[in-house]
C-alpha positions in Angstrom: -112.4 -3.9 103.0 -114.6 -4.8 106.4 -117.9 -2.3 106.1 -118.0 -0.7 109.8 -120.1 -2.1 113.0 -123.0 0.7 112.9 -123.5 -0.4 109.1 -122.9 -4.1 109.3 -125.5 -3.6 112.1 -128.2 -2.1 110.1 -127.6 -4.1 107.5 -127.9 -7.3 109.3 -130.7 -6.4 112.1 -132.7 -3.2 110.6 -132.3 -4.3 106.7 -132.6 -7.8 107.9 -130.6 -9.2 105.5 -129.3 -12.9 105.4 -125.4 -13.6 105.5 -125.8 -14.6 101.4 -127.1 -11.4 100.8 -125.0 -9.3 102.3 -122.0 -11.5 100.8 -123.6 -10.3 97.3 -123.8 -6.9 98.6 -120.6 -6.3 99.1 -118.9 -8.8 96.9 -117.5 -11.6 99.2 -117.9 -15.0 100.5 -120.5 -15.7 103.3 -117.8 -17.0 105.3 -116.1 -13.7 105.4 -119.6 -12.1 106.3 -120.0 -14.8 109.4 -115.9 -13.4 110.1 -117.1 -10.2 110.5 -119.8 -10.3 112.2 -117.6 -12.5 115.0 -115.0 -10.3 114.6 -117.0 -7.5 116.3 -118.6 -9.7 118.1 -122.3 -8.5 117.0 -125.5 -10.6 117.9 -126.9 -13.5 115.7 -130.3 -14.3 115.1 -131.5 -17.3 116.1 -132.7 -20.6 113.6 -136.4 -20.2 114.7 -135.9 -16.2 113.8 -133.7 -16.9 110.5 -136.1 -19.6 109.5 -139.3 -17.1 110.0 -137.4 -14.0 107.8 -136.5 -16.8 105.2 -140.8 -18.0 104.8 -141.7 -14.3 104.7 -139.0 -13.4 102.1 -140.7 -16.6 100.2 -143.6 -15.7 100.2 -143.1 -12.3 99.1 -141.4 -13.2 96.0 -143.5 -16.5 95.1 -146.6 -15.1 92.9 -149.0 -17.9 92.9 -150.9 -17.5 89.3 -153.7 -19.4 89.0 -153.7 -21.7 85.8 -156.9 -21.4 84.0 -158.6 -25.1 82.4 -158.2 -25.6 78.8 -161.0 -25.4 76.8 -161.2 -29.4 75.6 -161.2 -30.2 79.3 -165.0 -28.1 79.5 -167.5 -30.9 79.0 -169.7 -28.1 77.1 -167.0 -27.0 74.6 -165.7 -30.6 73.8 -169.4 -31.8 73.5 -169.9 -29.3 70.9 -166.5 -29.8 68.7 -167.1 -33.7 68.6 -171.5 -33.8 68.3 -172.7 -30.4 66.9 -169.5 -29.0 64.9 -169.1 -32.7 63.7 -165.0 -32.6 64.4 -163.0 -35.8 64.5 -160.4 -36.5 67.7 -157.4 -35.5 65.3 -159.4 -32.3 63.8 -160.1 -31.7 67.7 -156.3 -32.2 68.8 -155.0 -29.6 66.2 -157.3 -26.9 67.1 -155.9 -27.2 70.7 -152.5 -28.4 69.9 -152.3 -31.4 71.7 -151.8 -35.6 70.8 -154.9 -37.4 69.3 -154.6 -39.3 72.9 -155.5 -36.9 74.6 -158.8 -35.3 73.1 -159.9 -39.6 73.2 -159.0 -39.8 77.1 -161.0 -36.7 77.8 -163.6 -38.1 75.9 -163.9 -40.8 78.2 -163.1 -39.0 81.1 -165.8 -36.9 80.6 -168.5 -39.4 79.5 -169.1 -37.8 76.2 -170.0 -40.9 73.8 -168.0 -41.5 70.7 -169.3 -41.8 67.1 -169.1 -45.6 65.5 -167.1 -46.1 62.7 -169.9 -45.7 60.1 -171.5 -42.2 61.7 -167.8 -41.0 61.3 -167.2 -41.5 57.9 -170.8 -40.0 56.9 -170.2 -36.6 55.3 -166.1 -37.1 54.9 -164.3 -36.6 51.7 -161.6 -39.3 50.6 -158.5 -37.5 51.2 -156.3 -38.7 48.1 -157.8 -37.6 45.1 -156.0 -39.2 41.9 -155.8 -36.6 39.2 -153.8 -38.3 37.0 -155.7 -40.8 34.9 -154.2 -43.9 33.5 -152.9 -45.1 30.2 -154.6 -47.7 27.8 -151.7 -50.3 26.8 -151.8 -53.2 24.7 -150.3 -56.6 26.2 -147.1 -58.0 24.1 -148.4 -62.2 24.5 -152.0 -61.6 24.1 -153.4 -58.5 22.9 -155.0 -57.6 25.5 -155.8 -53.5 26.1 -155.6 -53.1 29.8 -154.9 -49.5 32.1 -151.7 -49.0 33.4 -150.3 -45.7 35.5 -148.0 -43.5 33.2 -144.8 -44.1 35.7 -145.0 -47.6 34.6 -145.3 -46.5 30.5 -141.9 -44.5 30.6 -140.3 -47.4 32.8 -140.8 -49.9 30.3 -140.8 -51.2 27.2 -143.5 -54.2 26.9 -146.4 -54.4 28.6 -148.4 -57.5 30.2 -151.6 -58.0 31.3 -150.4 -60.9 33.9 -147.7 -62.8 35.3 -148.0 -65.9 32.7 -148.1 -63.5 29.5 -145.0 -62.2 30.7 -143.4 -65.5 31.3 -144.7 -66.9 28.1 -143.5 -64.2 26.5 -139.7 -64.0 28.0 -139.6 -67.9 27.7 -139.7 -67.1 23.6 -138.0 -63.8 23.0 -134.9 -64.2 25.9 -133.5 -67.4 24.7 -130.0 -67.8 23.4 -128.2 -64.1 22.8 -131.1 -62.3 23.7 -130.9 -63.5 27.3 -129.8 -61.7 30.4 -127.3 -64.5 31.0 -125.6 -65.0 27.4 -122.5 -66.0 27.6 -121.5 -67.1 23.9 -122.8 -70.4 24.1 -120.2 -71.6 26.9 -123.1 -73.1 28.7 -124.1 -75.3 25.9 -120.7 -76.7 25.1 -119.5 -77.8 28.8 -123.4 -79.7 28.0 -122.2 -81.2 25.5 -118.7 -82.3 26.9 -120.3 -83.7 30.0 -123.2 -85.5 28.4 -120.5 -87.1 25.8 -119.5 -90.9 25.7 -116.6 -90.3 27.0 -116.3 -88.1 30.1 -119.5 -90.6 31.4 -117.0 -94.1 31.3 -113.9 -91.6 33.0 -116.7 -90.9 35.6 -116.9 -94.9 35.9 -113.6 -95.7 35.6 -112.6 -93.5 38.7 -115.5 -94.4 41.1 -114.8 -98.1 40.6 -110.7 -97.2 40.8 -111.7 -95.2 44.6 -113.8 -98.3 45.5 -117.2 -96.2 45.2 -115.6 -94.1 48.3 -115.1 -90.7 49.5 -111.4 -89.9 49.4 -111.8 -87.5 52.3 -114.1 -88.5 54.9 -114.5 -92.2 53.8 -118.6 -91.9 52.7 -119.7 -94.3 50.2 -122.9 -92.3 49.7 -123.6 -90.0 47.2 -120.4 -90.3 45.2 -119.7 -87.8 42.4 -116.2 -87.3 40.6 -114.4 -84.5 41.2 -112.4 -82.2 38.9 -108.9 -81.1 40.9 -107.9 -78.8 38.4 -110.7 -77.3 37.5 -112.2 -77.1 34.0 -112.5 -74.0 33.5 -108.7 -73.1 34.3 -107.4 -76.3 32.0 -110.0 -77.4 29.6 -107.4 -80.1 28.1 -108.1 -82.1 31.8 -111.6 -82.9 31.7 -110.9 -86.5 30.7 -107.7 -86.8 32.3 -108.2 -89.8 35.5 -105.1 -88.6 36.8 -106.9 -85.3 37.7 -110.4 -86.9 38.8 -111.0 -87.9 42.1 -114.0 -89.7 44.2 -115.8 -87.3 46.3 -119.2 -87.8 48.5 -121.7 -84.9 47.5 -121.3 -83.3 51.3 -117.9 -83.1 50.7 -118.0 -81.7 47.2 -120.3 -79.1 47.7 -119.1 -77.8 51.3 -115.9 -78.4 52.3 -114.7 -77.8 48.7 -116.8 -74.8 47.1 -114.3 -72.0 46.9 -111.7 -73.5 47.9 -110.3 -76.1 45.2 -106.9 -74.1 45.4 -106.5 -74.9 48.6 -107.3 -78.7 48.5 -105.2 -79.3 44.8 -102.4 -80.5 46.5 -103.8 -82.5 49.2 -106.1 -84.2 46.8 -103.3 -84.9 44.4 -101.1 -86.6 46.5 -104.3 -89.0 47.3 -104.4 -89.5 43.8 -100.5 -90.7 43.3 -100.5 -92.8 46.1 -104.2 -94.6 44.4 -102.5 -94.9 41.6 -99.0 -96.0 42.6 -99.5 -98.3 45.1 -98.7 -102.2 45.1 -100.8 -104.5 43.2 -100.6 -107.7 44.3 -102.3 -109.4 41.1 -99.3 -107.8 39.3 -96.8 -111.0 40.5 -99.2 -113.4 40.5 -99.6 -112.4 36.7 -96.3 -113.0 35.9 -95.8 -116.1 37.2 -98.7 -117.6 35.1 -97.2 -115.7 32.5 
């Protein structure tokens, strides 16, 4: 409901109210305010005069409070927390609250000169104080009685004074089921299968049958022989030259680690055809025959 022209009027030129405020006032938009006041075709102020109310209403309600200078900005005060009370920068910043940074910028801001390095440790306590006290232990390789924390007593079970007791030690007690890596003596046995008589001339027998050659790439450098059915899935193979191949080391070790599966038939039909093919000595035996 449209407020009447005597109290629009007083509102506007005696209250000297803006259009936003009287909006507020009675709860509508400003554009229905600037309706109105067309509507009855009132006088407007003018921008100089609307301009003018709006500084004077500004600076009515701005109260300007005057900040007062912290303390550690007084040359006085922080002369006296950093030379006569004998406070370090950090012991300084917590009293005030503020960053290490800061009490040190001030410092040279102000021109107060700063304590070396030896004046500031004069008259400080260490700060970690060990009040646990360690634990004379005897070493396992030599005998030795050495110190040792008591976290380290309840971790473990012998002691050593050094790196080569230790290994001296391990190299005598963790050997054969007493090591980490026991097995049941598989490691010893595929030793002694690959360092027999045998397996060595099958090793010949199929790099002079390949020609010394890699079977895949064509290398004749570092040439190994090659299991295609691995050992360890069919032990009765090791010997078999039906299942060896020639191989460069490159090829061995990178195209065919963890992936033999993959290569057993490929490398099996290289095989067949090696040993297959035509020999033509075979005839000429014959007819000498």
């Amino acid at each position: 409901m449209a407020p009447s022209y005597e109290t629009l009027y007083s509102d506007y030129w005696d209250g000297k109210l803006s259009c936003s405020k009287l909006a507020k006032k009675h709860n509508v938009h400003v554009n229905t305010i600037k309706k109105w006041i067309k509507d009855y075709k009132m006088p407007t102020r003018g921008k100089s005069e609307s301009a003018k109310l709006w500084m004077a209403t500004e600076r009515k309600r701005k109260v300007v409070v005057k900040k007062e200078r912290p303390m550690y900005k007084d040359y006085e005060t922080l002369f006296n927390h950093y030379w006569k009370e004998n406070l370090c920068m950090s012991e300084i910043a917590d009293l005030y609250g503020i960053k290490t940074a800061t009490v040190q910028y001030w410092l040279d801001i102000l021109k107060i000169t700063r304590r070396s390095i030896s004046e500031s440790k004069k008259g400080k306590k260490t700060k970690y104080v060990y009040t646990v006290n360690k634990i004379a232990v005897r070493c396992a390789w030599c005998d030795k009685v050495f110190d040792m924390w008591p976290y380290r007593v309840r971790s473990t079970k012998f002691f050593y004074c050094s790196k080569d007791c230790r290994r001296q030690h391990w190299s005598k007690t963790h050997v054969g089921e007493n090591s980490f890596n026991w097995k049941g003596g598989q490691w010893t046995r595929n030793c002694r299968v690959r360092e027999s008589r045998q397996y060595i001339i099958a090793r010949k027998n199929i790099k002079a049958r390949d020609n010394w050659t890699c079977q895949l790439c064509g290398s004749k450098k570092n040439i190994v022989a090659h299991h295609i059915i691995t050992v360890k899935k069919d032990p009765t193979k090791i010997y078999d030259e039906n299942n060896l191949i020639s191989l460069c080391d490159d090829c061995h070790r990178h195209k065919l680690y963890m992936h033999e599966e993959e290569y057993e038939q490929v490398l099996t039909d290289i095989v067949a055809k090696t040993v297959n093919c035509w020999n033509p000595l075979r005839d000429t035996t014959q007819q000498h025959g």
